[in-house]
Biopython code that builds the backbone (N, CA, C, O; Angstrom):
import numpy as np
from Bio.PDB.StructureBuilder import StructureBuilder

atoms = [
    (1, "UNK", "N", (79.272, 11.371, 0.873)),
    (1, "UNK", "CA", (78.195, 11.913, 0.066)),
    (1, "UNK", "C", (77.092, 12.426, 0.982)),
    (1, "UNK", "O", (76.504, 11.644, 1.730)),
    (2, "UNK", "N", (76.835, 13.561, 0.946)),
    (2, "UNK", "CA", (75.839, 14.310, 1.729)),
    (2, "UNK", "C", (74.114, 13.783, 1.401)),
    (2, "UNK", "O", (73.784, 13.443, 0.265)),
    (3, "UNK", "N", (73.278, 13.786, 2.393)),
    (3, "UNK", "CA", (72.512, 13.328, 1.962)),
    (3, "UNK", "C", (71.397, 14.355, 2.379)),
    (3, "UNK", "O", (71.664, 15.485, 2.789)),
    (4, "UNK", "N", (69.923, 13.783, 2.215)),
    (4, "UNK", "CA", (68.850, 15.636, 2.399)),
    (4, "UNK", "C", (68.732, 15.517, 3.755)),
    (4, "UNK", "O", (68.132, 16.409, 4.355)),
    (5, "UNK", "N", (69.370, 14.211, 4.601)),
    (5, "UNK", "CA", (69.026, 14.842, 5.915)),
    (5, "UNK", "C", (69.760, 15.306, 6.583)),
    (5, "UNK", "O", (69.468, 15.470, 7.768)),
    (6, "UNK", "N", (70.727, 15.610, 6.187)),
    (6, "UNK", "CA", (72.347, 16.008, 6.587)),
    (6, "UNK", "C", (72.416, 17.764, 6.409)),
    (6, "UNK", "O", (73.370, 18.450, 6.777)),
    (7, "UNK", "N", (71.068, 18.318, 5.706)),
    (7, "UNK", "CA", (70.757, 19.434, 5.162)),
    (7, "UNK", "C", (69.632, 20.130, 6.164)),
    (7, "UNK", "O", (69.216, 21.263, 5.917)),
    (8, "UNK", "N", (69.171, 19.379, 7.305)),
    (8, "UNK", "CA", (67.906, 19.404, 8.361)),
    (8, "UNK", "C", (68.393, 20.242, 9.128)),
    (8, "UNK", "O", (69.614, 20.342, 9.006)),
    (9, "UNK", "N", (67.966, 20.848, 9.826)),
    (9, "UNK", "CA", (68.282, 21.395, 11.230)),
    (9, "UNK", "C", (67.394, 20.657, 12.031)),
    (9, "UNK", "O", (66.221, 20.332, 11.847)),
    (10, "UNK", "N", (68.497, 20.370, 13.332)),
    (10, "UNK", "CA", (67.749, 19.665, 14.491)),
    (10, "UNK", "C", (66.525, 20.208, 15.112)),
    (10, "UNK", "O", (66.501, 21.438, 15.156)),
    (11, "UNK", "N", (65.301, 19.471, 15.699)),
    (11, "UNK", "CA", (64.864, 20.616, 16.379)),
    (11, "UNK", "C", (65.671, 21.106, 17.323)),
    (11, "UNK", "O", (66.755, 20.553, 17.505)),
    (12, "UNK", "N", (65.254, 22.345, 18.174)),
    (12, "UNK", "CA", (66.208, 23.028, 19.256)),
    (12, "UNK", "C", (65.260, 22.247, 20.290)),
    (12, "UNK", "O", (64.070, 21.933, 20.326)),
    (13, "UNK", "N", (66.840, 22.031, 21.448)),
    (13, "UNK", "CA", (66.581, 20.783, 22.747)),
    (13, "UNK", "C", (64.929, 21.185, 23.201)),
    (13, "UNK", "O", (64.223, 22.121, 22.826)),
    (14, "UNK", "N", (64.668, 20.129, 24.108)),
    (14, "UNK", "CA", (63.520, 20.207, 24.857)),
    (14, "UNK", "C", (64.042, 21.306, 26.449)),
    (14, "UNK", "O", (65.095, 21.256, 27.084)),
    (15, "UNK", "N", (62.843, 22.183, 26.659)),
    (15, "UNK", "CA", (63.810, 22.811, 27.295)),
    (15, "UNK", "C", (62.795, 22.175, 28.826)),
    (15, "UNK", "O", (61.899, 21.473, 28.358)),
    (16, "UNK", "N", (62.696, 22.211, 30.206)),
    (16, "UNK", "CA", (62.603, 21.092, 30.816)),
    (16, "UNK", "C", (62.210, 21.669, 32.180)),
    (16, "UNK", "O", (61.601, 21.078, 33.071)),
    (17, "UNK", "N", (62.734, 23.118, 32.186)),
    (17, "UNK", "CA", (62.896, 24.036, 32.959)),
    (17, "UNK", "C", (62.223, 25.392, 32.585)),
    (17, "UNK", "O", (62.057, 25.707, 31.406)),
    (18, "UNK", "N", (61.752, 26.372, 33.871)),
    (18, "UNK", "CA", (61.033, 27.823, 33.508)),
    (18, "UNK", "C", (59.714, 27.732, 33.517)),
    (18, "UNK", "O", (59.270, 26.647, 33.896)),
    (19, "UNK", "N", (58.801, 28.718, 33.150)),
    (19, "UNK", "CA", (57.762, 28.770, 33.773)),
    (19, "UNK", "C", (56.565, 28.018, 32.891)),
    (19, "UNK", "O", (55.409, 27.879, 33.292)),
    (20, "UNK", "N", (56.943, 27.681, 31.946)),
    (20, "UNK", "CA", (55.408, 26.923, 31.043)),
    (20, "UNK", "C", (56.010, 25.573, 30.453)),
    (20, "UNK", "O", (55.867, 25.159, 29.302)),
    (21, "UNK", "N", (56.895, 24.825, 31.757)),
    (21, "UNK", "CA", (57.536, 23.474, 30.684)),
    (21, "UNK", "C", (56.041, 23.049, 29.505)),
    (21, "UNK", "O", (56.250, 22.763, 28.326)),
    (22, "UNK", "N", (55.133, 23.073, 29.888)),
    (22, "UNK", "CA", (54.076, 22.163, 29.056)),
    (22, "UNK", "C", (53.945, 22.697, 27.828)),
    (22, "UNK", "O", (53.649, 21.876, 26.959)),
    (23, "UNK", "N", (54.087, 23.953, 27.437)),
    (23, "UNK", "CA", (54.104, 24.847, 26.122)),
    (23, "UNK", "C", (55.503, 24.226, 25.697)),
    (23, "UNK", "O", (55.583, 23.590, 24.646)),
    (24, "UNK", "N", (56.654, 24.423, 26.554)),
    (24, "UNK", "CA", (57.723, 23.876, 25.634)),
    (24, "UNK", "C", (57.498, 22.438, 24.952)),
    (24, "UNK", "O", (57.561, 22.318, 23.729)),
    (25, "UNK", "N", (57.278, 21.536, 25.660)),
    (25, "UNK", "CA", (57.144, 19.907, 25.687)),
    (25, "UNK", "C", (56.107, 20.788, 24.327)),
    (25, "UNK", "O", (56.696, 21.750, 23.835)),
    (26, "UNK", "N", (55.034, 20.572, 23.895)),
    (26, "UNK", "CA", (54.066, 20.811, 22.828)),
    (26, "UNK", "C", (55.109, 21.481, 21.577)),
    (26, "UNK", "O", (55.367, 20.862, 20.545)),
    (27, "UNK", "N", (55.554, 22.638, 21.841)),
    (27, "UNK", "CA", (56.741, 22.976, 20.803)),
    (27, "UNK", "C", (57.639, 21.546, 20.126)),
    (27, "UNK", "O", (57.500, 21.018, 19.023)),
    (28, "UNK", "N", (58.210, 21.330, 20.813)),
    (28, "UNK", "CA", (59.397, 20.506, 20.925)),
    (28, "UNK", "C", (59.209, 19.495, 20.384)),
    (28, "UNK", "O", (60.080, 19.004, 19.666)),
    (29, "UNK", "N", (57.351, 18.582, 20.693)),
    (29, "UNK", "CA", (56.960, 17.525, 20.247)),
    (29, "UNK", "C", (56.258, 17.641, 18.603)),
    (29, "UNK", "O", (56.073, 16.713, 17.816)),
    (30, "UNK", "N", (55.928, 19.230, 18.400)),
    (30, "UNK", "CA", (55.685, 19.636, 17.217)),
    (30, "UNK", "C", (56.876, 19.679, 16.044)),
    (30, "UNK", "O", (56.781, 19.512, 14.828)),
    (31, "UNK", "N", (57.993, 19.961, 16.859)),
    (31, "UNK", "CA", (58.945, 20.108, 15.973)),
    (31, "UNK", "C", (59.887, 18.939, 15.209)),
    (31, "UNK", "O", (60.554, 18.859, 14.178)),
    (32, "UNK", "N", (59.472, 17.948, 16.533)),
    (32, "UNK", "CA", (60.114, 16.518, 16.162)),
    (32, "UNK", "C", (59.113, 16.041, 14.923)),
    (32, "UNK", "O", (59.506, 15.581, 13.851)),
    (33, "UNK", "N", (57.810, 16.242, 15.289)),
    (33, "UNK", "CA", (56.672, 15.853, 13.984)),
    (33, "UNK", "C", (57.578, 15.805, 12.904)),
    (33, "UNK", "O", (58.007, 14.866, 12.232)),
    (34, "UNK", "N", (57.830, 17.357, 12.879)),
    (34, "UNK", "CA", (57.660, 18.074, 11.000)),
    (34, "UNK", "C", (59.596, 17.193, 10.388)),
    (34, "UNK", "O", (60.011, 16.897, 9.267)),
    (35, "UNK", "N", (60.310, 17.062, 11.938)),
    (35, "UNK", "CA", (61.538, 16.886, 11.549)),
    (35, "UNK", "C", (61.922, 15.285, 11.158)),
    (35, "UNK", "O", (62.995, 14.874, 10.718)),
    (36, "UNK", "N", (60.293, 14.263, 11.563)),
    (36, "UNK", "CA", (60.633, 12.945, 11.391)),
    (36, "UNK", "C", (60.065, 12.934, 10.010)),
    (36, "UNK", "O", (60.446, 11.952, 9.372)),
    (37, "UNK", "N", (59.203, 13.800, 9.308)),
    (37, "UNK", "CA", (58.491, 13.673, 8.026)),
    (37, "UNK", "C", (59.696, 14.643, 7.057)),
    (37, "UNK", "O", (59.843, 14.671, 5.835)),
    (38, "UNK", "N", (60.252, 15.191, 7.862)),
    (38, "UNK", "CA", (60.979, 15.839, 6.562)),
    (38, "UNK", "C", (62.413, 14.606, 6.439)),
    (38, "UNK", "O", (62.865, 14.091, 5.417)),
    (39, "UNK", "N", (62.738, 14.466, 7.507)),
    (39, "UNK", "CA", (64.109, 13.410, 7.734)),
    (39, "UNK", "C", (63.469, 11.845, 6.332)),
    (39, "UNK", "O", (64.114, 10.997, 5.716)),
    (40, "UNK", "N", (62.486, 12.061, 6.369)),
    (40, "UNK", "CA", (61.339, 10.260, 6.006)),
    (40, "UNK", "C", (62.234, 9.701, 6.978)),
    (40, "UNK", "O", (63.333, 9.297, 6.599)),
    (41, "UNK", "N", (61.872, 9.620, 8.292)),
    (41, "UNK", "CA", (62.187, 8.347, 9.715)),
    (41, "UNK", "C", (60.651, 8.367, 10.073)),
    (41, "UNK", "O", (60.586, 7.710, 11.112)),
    (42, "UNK", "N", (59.534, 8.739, 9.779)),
    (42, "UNK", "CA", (58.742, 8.502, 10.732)),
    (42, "UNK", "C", (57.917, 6.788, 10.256)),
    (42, "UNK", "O", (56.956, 6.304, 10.854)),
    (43, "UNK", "N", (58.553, 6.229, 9.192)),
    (43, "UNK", "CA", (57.801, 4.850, 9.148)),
    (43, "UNK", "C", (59.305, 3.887, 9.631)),
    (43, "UNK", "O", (59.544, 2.731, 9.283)),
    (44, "UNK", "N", (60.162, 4.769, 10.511)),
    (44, "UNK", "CA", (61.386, 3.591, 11.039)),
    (44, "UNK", "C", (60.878, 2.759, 12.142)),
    (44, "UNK", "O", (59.886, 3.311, 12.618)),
    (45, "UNK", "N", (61.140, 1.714, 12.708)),
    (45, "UNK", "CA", (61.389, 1.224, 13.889)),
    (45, "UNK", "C", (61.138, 2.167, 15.067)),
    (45, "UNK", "O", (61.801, 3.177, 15.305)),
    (46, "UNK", "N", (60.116, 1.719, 15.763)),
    (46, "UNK", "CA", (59.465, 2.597, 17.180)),
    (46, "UNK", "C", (61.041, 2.753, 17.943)),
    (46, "UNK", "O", (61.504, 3.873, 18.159)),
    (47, "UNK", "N", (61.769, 1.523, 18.304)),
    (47, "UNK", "CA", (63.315, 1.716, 18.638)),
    (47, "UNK", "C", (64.782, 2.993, 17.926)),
    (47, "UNK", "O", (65.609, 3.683, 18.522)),
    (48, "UNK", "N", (64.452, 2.763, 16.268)),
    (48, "UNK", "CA", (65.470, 3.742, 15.687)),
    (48, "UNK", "C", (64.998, 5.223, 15.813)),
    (48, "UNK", "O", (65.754, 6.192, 15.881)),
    (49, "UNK", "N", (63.262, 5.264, 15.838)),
    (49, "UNK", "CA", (62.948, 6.819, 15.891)),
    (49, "UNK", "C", (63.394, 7.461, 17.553)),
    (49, "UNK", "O", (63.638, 8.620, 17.885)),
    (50, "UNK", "N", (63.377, 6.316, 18.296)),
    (50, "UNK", "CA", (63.323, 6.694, 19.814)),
    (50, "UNK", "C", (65.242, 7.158, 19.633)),
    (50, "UNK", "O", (65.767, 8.269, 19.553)),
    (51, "UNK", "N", (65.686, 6.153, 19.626)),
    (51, "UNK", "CA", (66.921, 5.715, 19.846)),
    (51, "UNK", "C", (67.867, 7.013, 19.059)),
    (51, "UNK", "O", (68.634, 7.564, 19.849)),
    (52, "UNK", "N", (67.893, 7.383, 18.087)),
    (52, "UNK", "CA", (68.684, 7.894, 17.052)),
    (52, "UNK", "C", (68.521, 9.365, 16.887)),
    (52, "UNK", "O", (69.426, 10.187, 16.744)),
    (53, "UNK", "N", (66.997, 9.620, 16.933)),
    (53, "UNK", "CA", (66.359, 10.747, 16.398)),
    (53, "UNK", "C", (65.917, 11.196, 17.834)),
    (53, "UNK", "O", (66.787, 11.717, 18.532)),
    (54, "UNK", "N", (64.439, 11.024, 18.436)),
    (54, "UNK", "CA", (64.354, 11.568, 19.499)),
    (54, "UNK", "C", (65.074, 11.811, 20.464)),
    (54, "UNK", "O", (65.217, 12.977, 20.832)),
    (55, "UNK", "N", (65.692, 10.782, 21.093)),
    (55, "UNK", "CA", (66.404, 11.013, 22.185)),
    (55, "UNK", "C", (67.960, 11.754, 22.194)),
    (55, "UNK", "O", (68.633, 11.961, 23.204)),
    (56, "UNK", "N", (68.240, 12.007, 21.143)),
    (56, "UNK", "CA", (69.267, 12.808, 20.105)),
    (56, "UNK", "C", (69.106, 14.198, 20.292)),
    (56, "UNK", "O", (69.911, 15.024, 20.723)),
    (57, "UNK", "N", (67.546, 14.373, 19.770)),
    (57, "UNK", "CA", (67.156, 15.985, 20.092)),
    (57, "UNK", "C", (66.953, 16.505, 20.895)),
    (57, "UNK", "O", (67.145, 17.721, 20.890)),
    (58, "UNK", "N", (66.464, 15.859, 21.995)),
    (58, "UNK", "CA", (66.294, 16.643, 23.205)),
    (58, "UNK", "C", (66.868, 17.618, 24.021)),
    (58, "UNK", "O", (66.250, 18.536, 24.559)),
    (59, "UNK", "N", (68.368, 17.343, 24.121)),
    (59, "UNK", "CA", (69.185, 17.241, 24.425)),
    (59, "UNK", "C", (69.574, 17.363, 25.944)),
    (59, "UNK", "O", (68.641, 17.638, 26.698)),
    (60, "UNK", "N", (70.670, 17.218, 26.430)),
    (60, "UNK", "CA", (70.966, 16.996, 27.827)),
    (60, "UNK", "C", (70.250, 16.263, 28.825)),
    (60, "UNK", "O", (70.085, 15.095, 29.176)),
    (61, "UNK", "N", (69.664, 18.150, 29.341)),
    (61, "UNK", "CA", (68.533, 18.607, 30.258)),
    (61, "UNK", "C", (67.109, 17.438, 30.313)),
    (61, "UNK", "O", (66.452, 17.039, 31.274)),
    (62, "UNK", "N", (67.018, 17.153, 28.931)),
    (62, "UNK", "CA", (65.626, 16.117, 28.999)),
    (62, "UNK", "C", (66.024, 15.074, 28.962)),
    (62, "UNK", "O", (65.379, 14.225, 29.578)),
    (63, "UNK", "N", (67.020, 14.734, 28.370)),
    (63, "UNK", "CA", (68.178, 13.199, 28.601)),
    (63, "UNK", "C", (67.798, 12.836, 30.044)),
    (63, "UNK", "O", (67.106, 11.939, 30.525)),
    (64, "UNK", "N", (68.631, 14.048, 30.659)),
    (64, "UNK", "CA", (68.677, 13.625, 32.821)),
    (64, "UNK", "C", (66.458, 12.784, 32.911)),
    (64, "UNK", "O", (65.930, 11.736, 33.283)),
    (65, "UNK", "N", (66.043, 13.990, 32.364)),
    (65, "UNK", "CA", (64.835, 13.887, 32.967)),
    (65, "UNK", "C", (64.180, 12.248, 32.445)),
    (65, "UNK", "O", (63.810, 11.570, 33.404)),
    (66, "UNK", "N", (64.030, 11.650, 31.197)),
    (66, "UNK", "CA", (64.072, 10.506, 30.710)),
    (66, "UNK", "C", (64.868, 9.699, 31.149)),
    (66, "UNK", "O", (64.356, 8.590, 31.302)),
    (67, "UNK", "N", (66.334, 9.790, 31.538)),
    (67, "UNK", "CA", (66.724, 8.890, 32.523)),
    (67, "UNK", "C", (66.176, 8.453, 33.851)),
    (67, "UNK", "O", (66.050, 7.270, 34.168)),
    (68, "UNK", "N", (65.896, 9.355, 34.519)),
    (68, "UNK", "CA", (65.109, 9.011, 35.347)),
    (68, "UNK", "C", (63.666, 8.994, 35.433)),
    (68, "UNK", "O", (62.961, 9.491, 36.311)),
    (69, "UNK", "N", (63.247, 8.205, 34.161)),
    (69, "UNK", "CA", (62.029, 8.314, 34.201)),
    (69, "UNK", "C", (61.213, 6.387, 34.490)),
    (69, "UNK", "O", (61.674, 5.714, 33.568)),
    (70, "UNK", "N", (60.659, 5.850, 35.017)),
    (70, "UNK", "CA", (60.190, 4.708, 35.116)),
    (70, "UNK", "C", (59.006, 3.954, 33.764)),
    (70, "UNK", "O", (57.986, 4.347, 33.197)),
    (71, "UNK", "N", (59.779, 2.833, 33.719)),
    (71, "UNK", "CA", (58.817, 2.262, 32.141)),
    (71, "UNK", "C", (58.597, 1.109, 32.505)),
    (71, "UNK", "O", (59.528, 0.582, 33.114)),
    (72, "UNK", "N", (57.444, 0.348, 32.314)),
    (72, "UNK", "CA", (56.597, -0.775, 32.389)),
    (72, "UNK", "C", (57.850, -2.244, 32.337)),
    (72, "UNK", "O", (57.871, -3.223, 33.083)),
    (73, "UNK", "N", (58.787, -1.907, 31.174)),
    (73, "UNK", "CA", (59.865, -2.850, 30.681)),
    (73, "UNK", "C", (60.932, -2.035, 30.236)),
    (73, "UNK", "O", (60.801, -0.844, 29.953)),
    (74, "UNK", "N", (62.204, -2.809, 30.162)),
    (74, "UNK", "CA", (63.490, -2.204, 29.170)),
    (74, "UNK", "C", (62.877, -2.117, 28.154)),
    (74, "UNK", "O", (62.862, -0.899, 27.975)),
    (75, "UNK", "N", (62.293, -2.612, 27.258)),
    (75, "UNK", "CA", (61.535, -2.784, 26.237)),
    (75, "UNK", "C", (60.856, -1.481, 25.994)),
    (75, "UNK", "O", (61.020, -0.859, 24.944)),
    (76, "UNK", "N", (59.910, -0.970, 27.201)),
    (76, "UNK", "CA", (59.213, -0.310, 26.420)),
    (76, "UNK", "C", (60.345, 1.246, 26.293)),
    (76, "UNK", "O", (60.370, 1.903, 25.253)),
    (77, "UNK", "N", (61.143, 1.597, 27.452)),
    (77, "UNK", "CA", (62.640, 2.133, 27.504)),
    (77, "UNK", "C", (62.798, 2.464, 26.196)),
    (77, "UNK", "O", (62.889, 3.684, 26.059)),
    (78, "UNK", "N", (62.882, 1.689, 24.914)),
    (78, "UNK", "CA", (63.545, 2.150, 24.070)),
    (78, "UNK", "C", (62.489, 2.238, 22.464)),
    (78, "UNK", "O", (62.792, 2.085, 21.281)),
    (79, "UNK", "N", (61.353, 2.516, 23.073)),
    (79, "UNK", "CA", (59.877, 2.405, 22.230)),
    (79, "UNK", "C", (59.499, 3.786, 22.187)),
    (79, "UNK", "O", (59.144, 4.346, 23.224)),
    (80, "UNK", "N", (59.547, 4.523, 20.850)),
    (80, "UNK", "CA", (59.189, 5.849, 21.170)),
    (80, "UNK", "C", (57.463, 6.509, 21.545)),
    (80, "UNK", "O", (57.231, 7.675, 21.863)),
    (81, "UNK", "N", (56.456, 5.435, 21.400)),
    (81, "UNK", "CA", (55.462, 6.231, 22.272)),
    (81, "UNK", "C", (55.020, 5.626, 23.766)),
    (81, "UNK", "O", (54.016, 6.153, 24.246)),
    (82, "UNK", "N", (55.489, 4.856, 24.341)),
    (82, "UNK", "CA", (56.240, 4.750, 25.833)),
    (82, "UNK", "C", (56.802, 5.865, 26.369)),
    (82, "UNK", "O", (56.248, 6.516, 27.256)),
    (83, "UNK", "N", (58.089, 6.195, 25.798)),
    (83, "UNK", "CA", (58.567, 7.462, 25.792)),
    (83, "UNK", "C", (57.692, 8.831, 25.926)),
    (83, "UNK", "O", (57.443, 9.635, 26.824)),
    (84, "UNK", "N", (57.341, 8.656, 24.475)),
    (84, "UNK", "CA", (56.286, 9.863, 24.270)),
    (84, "UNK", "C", (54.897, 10.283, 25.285)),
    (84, "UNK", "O", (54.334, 11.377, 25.242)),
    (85, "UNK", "N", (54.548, 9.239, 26.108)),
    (85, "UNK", "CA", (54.011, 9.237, 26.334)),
    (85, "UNK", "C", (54.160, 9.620, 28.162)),
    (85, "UNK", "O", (53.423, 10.284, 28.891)),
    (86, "UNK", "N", (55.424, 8.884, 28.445)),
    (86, "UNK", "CA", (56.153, 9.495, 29.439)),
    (86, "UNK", "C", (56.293, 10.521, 29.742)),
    (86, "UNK", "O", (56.028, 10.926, 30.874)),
    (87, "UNK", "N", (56.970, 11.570, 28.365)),
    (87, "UNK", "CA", (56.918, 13.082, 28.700)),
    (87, "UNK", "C", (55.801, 13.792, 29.002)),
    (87, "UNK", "O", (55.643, 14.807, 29.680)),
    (88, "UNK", "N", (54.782, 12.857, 28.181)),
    (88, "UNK", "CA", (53.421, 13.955, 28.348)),
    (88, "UNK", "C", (52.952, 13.816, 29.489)),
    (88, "UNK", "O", (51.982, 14.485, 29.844)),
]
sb = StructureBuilder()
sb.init_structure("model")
sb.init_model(0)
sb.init_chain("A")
sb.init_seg("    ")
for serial, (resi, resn, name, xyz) in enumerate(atoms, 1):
    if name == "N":
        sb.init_residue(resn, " ", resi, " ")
    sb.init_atom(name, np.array(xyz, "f"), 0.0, 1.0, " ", f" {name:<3s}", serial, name[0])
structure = sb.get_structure()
């Protein structure tokens, strides 16, 4: 059974690379906004929004870059404004 979020389009990846990453990152983080309020995930678990949804969309290219990115704890690793806050 199909459901309305199955009807979403992803945002398009974070792109990570080229000449204005910081305009992309602002796009990208705009687009996740409108896509966690239209999905209703944005009152989930700081873990399921990180885990499922964000780190989902990014794709690849920002995967590598979040992998190698350093966090206070594993914990905070899988906390999406740790994260969020990482990219910025």
């Amino acid at each position: 059974m199909a459901t309305a979020i199955d009807n979403l389009r992803l945002p398009e990846p974070l792109r990570v690379t080229g000449s204005n990453v910081a305009d992309e990152w602002w796009r990208f983080k705009e687009q996740f906004a409108n896509y966690e309020l239209a999905a209703d995930i944005a009152d989930a678990s700081d873990e399921k929004r990180a885990a499922v949804f964000f780190l989902t969309c990014i794709g690849s290219d920002a995967y590598d870059v979040y992998r190698a990115m350093q966090f206070a704890s594993d914990t905070d690793r899988k906390k999406i404004g740790p994260i969020l806050t990482a990219f910025e």
